[in-house]
N, C-alpha and C positions, 0 to 999 in steps of 0.2 A: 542586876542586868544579866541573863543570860549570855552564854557562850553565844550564840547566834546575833546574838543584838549586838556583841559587844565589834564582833564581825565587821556587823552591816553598819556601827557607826564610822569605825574607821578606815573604813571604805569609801564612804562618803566624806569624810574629811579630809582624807588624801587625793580625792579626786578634784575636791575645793579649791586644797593649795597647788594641785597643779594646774587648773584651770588659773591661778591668780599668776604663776609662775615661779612658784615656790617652791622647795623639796617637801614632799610630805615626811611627815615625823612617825617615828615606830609607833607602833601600839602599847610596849613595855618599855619601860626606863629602868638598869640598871640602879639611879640614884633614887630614883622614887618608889621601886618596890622593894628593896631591902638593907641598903647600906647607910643609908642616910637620917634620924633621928629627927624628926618633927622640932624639937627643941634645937639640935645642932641646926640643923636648916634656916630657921627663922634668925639664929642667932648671928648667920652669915649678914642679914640683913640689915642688923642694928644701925647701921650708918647711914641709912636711905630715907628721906620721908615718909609720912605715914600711908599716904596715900600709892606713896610705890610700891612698900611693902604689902601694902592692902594687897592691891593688885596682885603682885607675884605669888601669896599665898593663896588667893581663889586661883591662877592656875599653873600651882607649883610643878604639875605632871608635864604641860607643857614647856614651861620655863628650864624644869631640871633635864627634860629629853634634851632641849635644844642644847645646854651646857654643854653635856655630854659627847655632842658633836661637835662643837668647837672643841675640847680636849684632844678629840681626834685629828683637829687638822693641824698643822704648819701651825707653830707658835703664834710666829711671825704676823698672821695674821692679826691679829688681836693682841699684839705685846702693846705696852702704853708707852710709849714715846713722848718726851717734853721736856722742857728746859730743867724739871726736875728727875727723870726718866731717862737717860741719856743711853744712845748706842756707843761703844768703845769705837776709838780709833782705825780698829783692826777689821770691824765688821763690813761685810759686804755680801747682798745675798750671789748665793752659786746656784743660779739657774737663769737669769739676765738674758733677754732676746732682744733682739733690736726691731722694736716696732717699724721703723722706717722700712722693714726690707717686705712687711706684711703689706699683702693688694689691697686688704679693707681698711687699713689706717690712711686716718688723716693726719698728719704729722708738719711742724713747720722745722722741721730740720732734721738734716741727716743722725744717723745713727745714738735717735732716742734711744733707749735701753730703758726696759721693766722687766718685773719679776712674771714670769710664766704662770705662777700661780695667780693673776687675774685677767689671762689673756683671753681664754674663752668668753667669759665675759663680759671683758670690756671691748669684743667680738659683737658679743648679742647685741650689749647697748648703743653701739654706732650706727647697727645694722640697721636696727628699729628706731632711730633717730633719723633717720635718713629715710624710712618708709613712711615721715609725718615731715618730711620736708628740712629736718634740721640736721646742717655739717656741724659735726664736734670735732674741733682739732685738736689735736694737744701737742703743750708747747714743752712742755716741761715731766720728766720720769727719775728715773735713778739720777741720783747727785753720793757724789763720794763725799769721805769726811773731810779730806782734802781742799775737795770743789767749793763745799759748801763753807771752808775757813775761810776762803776767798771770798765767796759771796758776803759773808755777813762783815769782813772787813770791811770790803766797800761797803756796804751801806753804811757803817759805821762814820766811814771816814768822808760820807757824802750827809748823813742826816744827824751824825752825834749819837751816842750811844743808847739813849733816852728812847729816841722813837727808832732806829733801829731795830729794838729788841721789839717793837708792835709790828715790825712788817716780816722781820727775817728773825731766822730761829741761830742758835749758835751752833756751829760745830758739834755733832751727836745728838741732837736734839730736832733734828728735821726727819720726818717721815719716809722725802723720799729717800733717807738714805737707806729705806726697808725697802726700795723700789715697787711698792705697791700704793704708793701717791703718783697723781697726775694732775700737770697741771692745764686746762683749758686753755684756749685763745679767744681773745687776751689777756697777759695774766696781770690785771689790772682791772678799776672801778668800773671802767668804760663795759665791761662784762656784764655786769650788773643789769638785766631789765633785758638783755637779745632776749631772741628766741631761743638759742641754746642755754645759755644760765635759767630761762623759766623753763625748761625741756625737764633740764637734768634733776632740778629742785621736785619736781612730778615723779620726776621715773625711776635717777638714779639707783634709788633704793630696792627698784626690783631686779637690780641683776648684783646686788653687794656692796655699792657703792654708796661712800657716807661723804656727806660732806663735815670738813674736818672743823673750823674756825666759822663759825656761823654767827648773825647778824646782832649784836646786844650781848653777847656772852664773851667778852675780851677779856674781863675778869679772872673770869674763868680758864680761857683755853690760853691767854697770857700776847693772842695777837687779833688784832683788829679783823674786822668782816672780810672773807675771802670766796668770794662767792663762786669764784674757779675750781678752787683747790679742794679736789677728792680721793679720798682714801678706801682701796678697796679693803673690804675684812671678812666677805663672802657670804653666802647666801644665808646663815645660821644665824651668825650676828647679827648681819643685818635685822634679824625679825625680833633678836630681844630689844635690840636698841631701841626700834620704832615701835615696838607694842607695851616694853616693860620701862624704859628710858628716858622716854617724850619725845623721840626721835634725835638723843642727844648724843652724838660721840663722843665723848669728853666725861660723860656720866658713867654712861656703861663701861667704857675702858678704864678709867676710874677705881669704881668698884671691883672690876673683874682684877685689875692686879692686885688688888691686896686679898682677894679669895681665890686664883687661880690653883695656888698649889694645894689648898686643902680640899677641892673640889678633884683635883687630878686623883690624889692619894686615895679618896675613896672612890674613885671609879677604877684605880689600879688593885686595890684593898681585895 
């Protein structure tokens, strides 16, 4: 491919993903034109199905760009959180706004609080929910580790320990204590099947947002269908998750924690 073709492809590629709403991706990737080994690369994969790694290897130049920029943003975005994953006592993100005080939020109570890093965002996606007729409220953002000892005590001591631990997460092991979880209204079944829940299930994904605990995979994410409860992880993620993942957060975050640092070190290398 010539220099000029190579031009006018990704020209037209970045024009794609902005027409979809996406960031467009460089033309060169640090990890895929010279720090990263063909064998080392594949080798990150070993724990994946065949069919996913298939996948990421037809388009590792894609796949390793987008990495790339997630290394570049806010941890936090993509750290993996879960009853086995846990945030210390002490943590709390420092940058926390109070959605409630925002004109465009809909909000059922005073002084929600989120993390700033998904407030643009989760700006666009109301905006554009509301220009196809649908309110998205949210009920629920940042929770301390505190808050959330309370919360999962009561359900404890209202459902028994057993099914507690399928609806409420323990102390350090809940998302929003990253403040980049939100929860819809209502945060319960009755969600299931509005027009918001089938909105957000369509769209969410193109402004970051992933849904966390999805329908038949309790197994897996350790809690029952949540069809509210969304986790922003931003525009990058979001594209491996649904393109190289199955559209799975629980997969991708997964993976990416046990390859984060060795993927950092040679994009630092």
């Amino acid at each position: 491919m010539t220099n000029l073709a190579r031009i006018f492809f990704f020209t037209v590629y970045a024009a794609h993903l902005l027409a979809a709403g996406l960031p467009a991706l460089d033309a060169t990737s640090l990890l895929s034109k010279k720090t990263l080994s063909q064998q080392e690369f594949e080798a990150t994969l070993a724990s994946l199905d065949a069919q996913t790694q298939k996948n990421i290897i037809l388009n590792k130049k894609e796949f390793l760009t987008l990495l790339e920029k997630i290394i570049k943003e806010p941890r936090e975005l993509t750290m993996l959180v879960d009853k086995q994953h846990k945030l210390s006592s002490h943590y709390a993100p420092d940058d926390l706004t109070d959605l409630s005080e925002q004109s465009w939020a809909r909000v059922k109570r005073k002084h929600l609080m989120v993390s700033s890093l998904m407030m643009k965002d989760l700006e666009k996606m109301i905006k554009a929910a509301e220009k196809e007729g649908i309110a998205l409220y949210v009920a629920s953002g940042y929770r301390s580790y505190a808050y959330q000892k309370k919360t999962y005590a009561g359900w404890i001591e209202k459902l028994g320990s057993k099914e507690a631990m399928r609806i409420s997460a323990p102390a350090g092991a809940s998302q929003h204590q990253l403040g980049t979880a939100v929860d819809f209204y209502p945060i319960n079944s009755s969600f299931t099947g509005t027009p918001a829940q089938v909105w957000l299930a369509e769209n969410a994904h193109k402004y970051g947002f992933s849904l966390s605990f999805p329908a038949a995979h309790e197994k897996q994410t350790g809690y029952k269908y949540e069809s509210w409860h969304y986790r922003y992880i931003g525009l990058h993620a979001i594209q491996i998750q649904q393109k190289f993942f199955g559209g799975l957060q629980y997969r991708f975050l997964t993976w990416w924690n046990g390859q984060r640092h060795f993927y950092t070190q040679k994009v630092h290398k």
